[in-house]
C-alpha positions as CSV (number, residue, x, y, z in Angstrom):
1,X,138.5,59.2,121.6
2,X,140.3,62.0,119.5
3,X,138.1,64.6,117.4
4,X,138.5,64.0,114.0
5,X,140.6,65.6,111.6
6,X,139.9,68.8,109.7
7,X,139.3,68.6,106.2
8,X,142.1,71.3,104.3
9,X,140.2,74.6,103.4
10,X,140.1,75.3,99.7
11,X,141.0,78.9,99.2
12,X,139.1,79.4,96.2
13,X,136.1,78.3,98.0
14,X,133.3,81.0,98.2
15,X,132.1,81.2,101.8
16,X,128.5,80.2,102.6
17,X,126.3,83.3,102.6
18,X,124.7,82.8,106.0
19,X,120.6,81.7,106.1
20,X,118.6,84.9,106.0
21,X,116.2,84.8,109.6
22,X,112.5,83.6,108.7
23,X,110.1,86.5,108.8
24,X,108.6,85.0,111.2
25,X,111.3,85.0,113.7
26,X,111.9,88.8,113.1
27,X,107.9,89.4,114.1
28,X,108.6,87.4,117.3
29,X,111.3,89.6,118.3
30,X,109.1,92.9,117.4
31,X,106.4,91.6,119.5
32,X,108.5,90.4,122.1
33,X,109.9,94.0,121.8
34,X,106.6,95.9,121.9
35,X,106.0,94.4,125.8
36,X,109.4,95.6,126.5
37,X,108.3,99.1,125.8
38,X,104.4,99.0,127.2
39,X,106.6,98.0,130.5
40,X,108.7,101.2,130.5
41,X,104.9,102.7,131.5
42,X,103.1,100.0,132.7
43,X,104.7,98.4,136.3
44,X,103.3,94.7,137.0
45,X,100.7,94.0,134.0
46,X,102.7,91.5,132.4
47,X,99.7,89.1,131.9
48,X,97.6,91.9,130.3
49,X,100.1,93.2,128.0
50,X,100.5,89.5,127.0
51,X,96.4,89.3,126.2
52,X,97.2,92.3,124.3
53,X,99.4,90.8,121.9
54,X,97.9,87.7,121.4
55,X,94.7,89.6,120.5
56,X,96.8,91.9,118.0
57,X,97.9,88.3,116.8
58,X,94.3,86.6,116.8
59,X,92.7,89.8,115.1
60,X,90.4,89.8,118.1
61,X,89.1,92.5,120.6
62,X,90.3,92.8,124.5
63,X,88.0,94.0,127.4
64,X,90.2,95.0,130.7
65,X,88.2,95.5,133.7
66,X,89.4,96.9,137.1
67,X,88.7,99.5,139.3
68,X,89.9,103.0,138.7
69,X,93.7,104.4,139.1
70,X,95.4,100.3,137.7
71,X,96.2,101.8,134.6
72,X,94.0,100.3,131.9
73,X,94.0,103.4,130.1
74,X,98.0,103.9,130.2
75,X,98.2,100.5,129.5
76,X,96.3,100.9,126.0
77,X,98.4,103.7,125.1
78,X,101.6,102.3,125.9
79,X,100.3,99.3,123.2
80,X,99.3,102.3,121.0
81,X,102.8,104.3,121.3
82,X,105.0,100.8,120.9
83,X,102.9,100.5,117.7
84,X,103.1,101.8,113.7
85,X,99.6,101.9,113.5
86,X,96.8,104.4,113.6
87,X,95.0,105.3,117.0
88,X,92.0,106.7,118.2
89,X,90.5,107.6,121.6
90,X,86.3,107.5,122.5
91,X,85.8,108.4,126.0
92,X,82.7,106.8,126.7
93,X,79.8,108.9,128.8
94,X,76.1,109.0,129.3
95,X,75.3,111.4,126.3
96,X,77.4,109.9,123.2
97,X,75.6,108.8,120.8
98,X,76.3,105.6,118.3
99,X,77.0,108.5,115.2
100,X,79.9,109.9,117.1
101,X,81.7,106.4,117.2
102,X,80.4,105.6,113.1
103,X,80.6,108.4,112.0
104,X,77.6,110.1,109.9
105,X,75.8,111.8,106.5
106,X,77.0,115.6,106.3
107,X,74.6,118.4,104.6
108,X,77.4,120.2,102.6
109,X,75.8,123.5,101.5
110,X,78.3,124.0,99.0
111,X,77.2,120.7,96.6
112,X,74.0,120.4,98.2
113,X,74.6,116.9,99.0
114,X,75.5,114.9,101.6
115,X,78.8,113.2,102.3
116,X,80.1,110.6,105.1
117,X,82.2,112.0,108.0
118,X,84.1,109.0,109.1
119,X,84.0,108.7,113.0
120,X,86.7,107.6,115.1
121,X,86.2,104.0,114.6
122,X,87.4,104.3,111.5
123,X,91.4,103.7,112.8
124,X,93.7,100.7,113.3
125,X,93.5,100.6,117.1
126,X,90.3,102.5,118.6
127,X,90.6,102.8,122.5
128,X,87.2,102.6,123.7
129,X,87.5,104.0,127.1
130,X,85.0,103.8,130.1
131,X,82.7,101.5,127.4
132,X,80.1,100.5,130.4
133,X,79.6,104.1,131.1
134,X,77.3,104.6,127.5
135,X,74.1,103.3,126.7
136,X,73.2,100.0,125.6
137,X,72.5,101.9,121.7
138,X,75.5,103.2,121.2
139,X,77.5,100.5,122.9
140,X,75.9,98.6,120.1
141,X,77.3,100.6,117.6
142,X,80.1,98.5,117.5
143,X,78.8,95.2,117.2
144,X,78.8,95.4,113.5
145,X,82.4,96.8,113.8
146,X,83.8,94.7,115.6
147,X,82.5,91.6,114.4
148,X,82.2,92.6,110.5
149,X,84.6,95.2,110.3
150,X,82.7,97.5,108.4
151,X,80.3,100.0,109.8
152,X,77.0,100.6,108.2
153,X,75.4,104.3,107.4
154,X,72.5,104.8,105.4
155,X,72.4,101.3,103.7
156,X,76.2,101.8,102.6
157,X,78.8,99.7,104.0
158,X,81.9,100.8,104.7
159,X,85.1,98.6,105.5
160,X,87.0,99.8,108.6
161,X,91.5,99.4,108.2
162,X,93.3,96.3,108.7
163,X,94.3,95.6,111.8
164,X,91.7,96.7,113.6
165,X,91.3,96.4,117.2
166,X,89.1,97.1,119.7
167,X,90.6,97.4,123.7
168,X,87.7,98.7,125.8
169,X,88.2,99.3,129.1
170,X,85.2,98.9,132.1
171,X,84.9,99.6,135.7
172,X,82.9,97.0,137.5
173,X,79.4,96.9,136.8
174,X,78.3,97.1,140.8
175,X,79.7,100.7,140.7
176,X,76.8,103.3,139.7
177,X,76.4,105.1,136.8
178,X,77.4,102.1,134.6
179,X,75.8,99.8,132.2
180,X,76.1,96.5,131.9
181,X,77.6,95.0,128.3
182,X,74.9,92.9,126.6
183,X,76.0,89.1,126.2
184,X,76.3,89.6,122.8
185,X,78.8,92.2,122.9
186,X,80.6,90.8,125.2
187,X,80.9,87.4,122.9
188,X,82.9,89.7,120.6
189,X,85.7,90.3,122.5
190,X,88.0,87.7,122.1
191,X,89.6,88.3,125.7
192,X,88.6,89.9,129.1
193,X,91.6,90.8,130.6
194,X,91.1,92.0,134.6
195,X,93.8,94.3,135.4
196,X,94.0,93.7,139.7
197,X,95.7,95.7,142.1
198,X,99.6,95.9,142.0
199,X,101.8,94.4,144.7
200,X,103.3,96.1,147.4
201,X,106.9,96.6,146.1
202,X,104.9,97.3,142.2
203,X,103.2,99.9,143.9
204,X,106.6,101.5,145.3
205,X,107.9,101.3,141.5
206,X,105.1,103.3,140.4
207,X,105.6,105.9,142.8
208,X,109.4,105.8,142.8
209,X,108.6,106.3,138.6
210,X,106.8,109.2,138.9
211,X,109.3,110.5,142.0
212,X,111.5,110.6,139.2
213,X,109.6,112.8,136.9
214,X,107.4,110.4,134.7
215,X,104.0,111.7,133.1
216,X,101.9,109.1,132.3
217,X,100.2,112.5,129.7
218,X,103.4,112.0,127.7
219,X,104.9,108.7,127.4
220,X,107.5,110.2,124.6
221,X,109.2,111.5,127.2
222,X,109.3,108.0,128.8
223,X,111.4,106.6,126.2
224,X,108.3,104.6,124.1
225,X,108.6,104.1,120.9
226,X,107.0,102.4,118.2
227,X,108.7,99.1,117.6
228,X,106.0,96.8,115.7
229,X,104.0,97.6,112.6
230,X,101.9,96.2,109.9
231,X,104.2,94.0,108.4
232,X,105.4,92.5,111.8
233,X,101.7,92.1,112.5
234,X,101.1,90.3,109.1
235,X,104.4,87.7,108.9
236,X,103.3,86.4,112.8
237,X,99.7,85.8,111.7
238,X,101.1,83.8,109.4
239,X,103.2,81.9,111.5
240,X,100.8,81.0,114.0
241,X,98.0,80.0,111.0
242,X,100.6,77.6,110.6
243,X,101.1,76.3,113.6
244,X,100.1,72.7,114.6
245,X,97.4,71.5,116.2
246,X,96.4,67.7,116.8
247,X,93.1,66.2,116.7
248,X,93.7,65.3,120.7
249,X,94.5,69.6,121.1
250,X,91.3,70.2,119.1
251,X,89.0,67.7,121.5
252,X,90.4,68.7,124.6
253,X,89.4,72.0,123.6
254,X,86.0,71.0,122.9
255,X,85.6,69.0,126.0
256,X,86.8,72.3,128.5
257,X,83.6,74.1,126.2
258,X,81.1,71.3,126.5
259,X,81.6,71.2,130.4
260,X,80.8,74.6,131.1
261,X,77.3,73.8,129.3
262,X,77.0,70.7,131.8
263,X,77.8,73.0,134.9
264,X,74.9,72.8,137.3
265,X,76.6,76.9,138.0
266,X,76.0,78.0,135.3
267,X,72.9,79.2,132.9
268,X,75.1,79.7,129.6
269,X,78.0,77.8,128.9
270,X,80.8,78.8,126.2
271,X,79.6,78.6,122.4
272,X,81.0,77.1,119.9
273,X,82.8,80.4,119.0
274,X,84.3,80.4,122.6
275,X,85.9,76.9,121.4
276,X,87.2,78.6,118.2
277,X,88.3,81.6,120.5
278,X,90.2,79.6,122.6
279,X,92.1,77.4,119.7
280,X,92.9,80.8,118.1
281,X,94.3,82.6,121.8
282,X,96.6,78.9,122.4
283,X,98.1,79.0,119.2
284,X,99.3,82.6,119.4
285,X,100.4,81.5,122.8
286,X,102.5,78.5,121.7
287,X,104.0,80.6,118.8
288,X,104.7,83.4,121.1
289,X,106.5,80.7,123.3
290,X,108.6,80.0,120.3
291,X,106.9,76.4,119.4
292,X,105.1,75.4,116.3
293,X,102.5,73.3,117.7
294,X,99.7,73.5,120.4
295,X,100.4,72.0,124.2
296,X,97.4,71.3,126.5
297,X,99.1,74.0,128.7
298,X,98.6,76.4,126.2
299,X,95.0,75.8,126.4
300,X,94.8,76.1,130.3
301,X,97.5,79.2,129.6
302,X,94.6,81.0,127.8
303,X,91.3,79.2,129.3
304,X,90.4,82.0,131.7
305,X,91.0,84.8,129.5
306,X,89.3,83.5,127.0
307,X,86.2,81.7,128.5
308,X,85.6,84.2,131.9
309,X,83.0,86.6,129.8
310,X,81.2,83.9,127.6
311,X,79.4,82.2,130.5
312,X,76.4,83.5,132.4
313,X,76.7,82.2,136.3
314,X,72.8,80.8,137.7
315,X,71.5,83.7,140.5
316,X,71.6,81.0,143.1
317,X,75.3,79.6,142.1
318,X,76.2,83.7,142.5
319,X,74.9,84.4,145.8
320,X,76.7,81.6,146.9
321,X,79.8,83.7,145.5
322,X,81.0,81.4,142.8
323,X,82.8,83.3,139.8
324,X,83.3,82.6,136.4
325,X,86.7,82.1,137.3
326,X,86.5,79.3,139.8
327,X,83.7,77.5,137.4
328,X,86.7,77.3,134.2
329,X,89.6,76.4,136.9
330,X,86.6,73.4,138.5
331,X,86.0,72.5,134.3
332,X,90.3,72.3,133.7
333,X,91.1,70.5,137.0
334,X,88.2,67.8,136.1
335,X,88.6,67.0,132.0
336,X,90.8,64.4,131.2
337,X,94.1,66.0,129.6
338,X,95.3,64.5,126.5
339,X,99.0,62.8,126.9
């Protein structure tokens, strides 16, 4: 069978201006962008820095835990160099107090009144650092933050920037000196990301890295640069508000959340914000995978993340070393998938 024919060209014909590319698809490529540069400092994290950006996309809050030297902190400040957006640092100790996240009322002697000093919370992208190392009251402090996004001082409230975003970063709690986050706390981070060990031939990248002269102190030097800003931030949002998802999606979500409750492991099950935390995480993830609608894999893509710090394991179910982890991968492997 022969192609057809070609129609003759009329010359006077103005050419057809090509389609302009959605907003959308131009976020996409920032984001898709901004993990190309956290990995220019970050070696073998890809599953973090991807909990990073769907939190950025979800407007939620990301807790990584590890042990020391895995590069939780580097890894926030790579997300913080790739980015247009305001950042602050709180190293958390024993002695900080909840004022010197808020902020607080200043005596000025000069109008003899007082005025608010904004504290570092008051920022696009605060890097709460070592959080388990402070005291229950001043990790606290940010529960109104982080869930309101406004800080209170002296009955006036005060609305924090948009985006805002907390990533915390924890040691395990069986190491001393630390303190355990409250469950309600830790129901307002959106993700717990744990940042493990790197593999063997990782761990020869990172050294052959700094071999070759890099310093994780000054990640300009290692070629980071912002890529992504507010507007990127605001047209992907959009995108993935729109993107689809079936009633089957939104009971299969429900289900996964309603078994953890049933597990005989388990003393607290996910709440009903978990479920809404999870729907939120899988359609960033299906947008980010370039589809407009929610898959069941998405969900199980996200499950762990998502649902790991929002259930309490039973003493007895603990000594008998089950994790939260091996609790949601029993839930996904037993409720009926959708088709």
């Amino acid at each position: 069978m022969s192609a057809p024919t070609p129609e003759p060209t009329d010359p006077t014909a103005v050419p057809a201006t090509p389609a302009a590319p959605e907003p959308a698809d131009g976020a996409r490529a920032s984001l898709e962008a901004l993990r190309s540069e956290i990995a220019k400092a970050v070696v073998g994290q890809d599953p973090a820095v991807t909990g990073l950006v769907v939190a950025l996309l979800c407007r939620g809050h990301v807790l990584l835990e590890g042990v020391p030297g895995v590069a939780k902190t580097l890894l926030v400040r790579a997300l913080a160099a790739s980015l247009h957006l305001d950042t602050k640092r709180v190293q958390f100790t024993p002695d900080l107090m909840p004022s010197d996240v808020t902020g607080s009322l200043v005596y000025d002697a000069r109008t003899a009144e007082f005025s608010f000093q904004p504290g570092p919370v008051f920022t696009n992208l605060l890097l709460a650092d070592e959080i388990n190392r402070t005291p229950p009251k001043t990790q606290a402090s940010l529960l109104e933050a982080m869930e309101e996004r406004q800080v209170t001082v002296d009955g006036t409230p005060r609305p924090l920037p948009d985006p805002f975003l907390v990533a915390a970063t924890q040691n395990p709690v069986e190491y001393e000196g630390t303190y355990p986050l409250p469950e309600a706390q830790l129901d307002r981070f959106l993700l717990k990301l744990t940042v493990p060990l790197p593999s063997r031939q990782d761990e020869i990248d990172v050294l052959t890295r700094h071999a070759d002269g890099f310093n994780p102190r000054d990640l300009k030097a290692a070629g980071i640069r912002p890529v992504a800003g507010p507007a990127d931030l605001e047209a992907a949002r959009s995108a993935v508000a729109k993107t689809a998802v079936s009633p089957e999606i939104a009971g299969y979500v429900v289900d996964i959340c309603r078994a953890t409750r049933e597990s005989p492991s388990l003393a607290l099950g996910v709440s009903p914000r978990g479920a809404t935390a999870l729907l939120s995480t899988a359609r960033a993830w299906a947008w980010l995978t370039g589809r407009d609608y929610v898959t069941p894999d998405d969900v199980k893509a996200l499950a762990l993340p998502t649902l790991r710090h929002r259930i309490h394991l039973r003493p007895e179910a603990e000594m008998e070393g089950v994790t939260p982890d091996s609790v949601i991968t029993s839930v996904l492997a037993h409720v009926p998938v959708p088709r």
